[in-house]
C-alpha positions as CSV (number, residue, x, y, z in Angstrom):
1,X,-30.0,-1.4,15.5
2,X,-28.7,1.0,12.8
3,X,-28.8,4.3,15.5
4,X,-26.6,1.6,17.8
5,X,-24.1,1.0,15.3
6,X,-23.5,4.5,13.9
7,X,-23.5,5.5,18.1
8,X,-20.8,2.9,18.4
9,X,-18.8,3.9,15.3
10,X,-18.6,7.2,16.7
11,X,-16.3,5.3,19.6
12,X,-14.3,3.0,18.3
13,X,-12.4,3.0,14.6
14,X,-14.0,0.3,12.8
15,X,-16.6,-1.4,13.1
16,X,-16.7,-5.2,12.2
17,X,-20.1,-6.7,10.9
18,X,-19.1,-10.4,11.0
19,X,-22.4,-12.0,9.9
20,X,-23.3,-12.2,6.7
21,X,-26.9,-11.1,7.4
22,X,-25.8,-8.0,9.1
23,X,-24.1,-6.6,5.8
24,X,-27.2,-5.3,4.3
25,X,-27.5,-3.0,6.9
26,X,-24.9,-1.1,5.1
27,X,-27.2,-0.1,2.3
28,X,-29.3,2.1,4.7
29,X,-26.2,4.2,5.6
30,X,-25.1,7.1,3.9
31,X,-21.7,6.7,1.5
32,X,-19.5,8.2,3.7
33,X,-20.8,6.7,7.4
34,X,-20.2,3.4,5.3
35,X,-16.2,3.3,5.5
36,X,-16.2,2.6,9.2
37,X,-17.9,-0.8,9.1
38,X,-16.1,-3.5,7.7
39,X,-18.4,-7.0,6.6
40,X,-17.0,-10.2,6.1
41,X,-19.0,-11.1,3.0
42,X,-16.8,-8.1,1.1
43,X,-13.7,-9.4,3.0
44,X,-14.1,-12.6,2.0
45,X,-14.8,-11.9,-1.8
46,X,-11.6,-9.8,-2.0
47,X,-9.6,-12.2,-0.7
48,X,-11.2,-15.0,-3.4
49,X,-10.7,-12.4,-6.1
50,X,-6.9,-11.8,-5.1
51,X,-6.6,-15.9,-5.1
52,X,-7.6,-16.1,-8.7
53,X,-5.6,-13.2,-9.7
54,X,-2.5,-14.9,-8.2
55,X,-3.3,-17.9,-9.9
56,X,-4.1,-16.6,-13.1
């Protein structure tokens, strides 16, 4: 699976891992091959962290 997705971020600009379960695959990839793949864990935390912020 991880040869697929690096082969597909090669075509396309981002790549979005929309399952939680699929985010750890990002540990296995090198620093920079990581900025093409976006996960919606991380999305979702930012978004809760910018809520608080406001609110704060």
């Amino acid at each position: 699976m991880l040869q697929s997705l690096l082969q597909l971020a090669e075509r396309v600009d981002v790549v979005v891992l929309a399952q939680a379960s699929m985010s750890r695959v990002l540990t296995r990839l090198e620093p920079n091959e990581r900025e093409r793949f976006l996960t919606s864990p991380r999305l979702a935390m930012v978004e809760v962290a910018q809520l608080f912020t406001r609110e704060a």
